[in-house]
C-alpha positions in Angstrom: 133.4 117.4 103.4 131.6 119.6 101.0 128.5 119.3 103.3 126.8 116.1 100.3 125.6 112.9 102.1 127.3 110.2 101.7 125.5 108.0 99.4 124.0 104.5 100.2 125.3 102.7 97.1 128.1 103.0 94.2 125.6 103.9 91.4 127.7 106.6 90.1 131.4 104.4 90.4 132.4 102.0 86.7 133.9 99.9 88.5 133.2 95.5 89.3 134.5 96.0 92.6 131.9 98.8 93.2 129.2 96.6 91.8 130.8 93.5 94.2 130.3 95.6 97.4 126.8 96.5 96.6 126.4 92.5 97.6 128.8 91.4 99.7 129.9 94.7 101.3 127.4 95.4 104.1 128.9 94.6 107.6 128.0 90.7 108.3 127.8 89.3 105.1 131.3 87.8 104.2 131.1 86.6 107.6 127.8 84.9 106.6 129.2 83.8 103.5 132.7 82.3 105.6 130.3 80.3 108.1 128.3 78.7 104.8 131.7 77.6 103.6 132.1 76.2 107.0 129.5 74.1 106.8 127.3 76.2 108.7 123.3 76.1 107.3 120.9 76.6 109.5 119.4 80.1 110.8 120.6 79.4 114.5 123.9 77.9 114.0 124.3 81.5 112.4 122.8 83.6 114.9 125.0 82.0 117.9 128.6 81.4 115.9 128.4 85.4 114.6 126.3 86.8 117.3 124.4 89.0 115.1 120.9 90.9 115.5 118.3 88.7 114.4 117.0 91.1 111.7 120.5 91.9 110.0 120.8 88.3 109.9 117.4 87.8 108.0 118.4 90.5 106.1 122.1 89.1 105.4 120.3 86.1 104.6 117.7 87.4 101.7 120.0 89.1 100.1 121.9 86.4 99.4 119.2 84.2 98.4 118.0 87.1 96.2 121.5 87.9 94.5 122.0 83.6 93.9 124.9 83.4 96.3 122.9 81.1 99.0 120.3 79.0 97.9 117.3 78.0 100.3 116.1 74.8 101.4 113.7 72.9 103.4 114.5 70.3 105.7 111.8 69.5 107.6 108.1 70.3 106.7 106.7 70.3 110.5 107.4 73.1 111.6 108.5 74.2 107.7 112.0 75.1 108.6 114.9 75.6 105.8 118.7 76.3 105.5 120.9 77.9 103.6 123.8 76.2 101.5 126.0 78.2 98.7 125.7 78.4 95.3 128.3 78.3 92.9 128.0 81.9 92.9 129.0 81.7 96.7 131.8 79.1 96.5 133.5 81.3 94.1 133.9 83.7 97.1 136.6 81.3 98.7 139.7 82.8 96.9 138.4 86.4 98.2 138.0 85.4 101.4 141.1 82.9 101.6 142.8 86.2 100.5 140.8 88.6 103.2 141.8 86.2 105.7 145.0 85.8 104.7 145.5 89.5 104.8 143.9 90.1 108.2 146.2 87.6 110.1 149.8 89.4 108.3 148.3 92.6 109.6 146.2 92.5 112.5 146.8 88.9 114.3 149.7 86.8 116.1 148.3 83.3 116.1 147.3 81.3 113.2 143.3 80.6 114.2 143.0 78.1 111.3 145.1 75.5 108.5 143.5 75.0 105.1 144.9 72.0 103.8 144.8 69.9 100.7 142.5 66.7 101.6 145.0 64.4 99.1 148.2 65.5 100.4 147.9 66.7 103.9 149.9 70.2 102.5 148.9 73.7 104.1 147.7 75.4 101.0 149.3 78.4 99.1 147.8 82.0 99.2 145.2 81.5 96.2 144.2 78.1 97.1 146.6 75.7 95.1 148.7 73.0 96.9 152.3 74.0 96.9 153.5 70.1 96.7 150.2 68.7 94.2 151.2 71.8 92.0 147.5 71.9 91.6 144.2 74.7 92.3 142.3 73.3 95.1 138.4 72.7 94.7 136.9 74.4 97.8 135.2 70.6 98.2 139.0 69.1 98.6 139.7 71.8 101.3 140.3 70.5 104.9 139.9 73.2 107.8 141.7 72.4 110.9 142.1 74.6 114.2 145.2 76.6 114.6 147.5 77.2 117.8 146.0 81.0 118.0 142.0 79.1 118.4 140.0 79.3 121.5 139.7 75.5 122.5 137.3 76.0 125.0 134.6 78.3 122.8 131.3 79.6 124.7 128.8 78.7 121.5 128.1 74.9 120.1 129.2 76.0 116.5 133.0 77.2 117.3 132.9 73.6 119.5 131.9 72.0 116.6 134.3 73.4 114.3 137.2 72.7 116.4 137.3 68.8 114.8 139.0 68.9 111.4 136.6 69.4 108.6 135.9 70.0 104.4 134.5 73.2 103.3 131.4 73.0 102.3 130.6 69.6 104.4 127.3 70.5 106.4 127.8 71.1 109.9 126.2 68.0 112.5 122.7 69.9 113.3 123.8 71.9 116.7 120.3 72.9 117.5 119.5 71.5 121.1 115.0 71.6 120.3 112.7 74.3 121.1 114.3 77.7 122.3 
């Protein structure tokens, strides 16, 4: 290196991809983004499924409000508490993430963790989200998650437990908090 510190964004970069990571790119937040389409929504479902400090998760969390790609709301007035479902800004992550994912079990895992299938049809779905036997783009909303052979079926937290049962993207998760921590 020619001794310049690394910059902290992609101000100087033309370039959509550049301008994508200034959102999505920090460490945590695609994984944010991934539980959300899981159905996950509330602030402690997220804390124990991604085990992540409390303050980068409240950060995660605000920036996505901010940038329109989760969208806050309350659900119970006493004690105020809210949670967080996507946008149509954040659903239209799914193809990049159905790709990341797709991309990180060719080249880093053995076992299949997770099927997304076509609700209709029962088909696995192709690599950018269409049904192979349909002949048709999946809405993320038609999308059925079920475990894999390569999934721990005995998972420490509530959340993986929960998410073991088949279930549609974007269907909120059963509330998994137990009362007062």
């Amino acid at each position: 290196m020619d001794g310049m510190a690394l910059g902290k964004d992609y101000a100087t970069q033309e370039c959509s991809i550049a301008r994508a990571l200034e959102i999505v790119g920090e460490r945590w937040t695609l994984l944010v983004v991934r539980d959300a389409l899981y159905g996950v929504r509330r602030y402690n479902d997220f804390l124990v499924h991604l085990g992540i400090p409390r303050a980068v998760l409240a950060a995660r969390l605000q920036t996505l409000t901010t940038e329109g790609i989760l969208e806050k709301r309350r659900y119970q007035q006493s004690p105020p508490r809210d949670e967080y479902v996507l946008t149509e800004r954040g659903v239209a992550l799914w193809p990049t993430l159905r790709a990341l994912g797709l991309w990180g079990r060719e080249h880093y895992a053995e076992a299949q963790l997770r099927y997304f299938r076509h609700v209709d049809c029962g088909t696995e779905l192709g690599p950018y989200g269409e049904c192979p036997l349909c002949r048709t783009l999946v809405p993320v909303g038609d999308v059925v998650m079920t475990p894999g052979p390569g999934l721990d079926r005995a998972p420490a937290d509530p959340v993986s437990r929960a998410l073991l049962k088949p279930k549609r993207l974007l269907e909120p998760l059963e509330s998994l908090e137990a009362g007062p921590a």
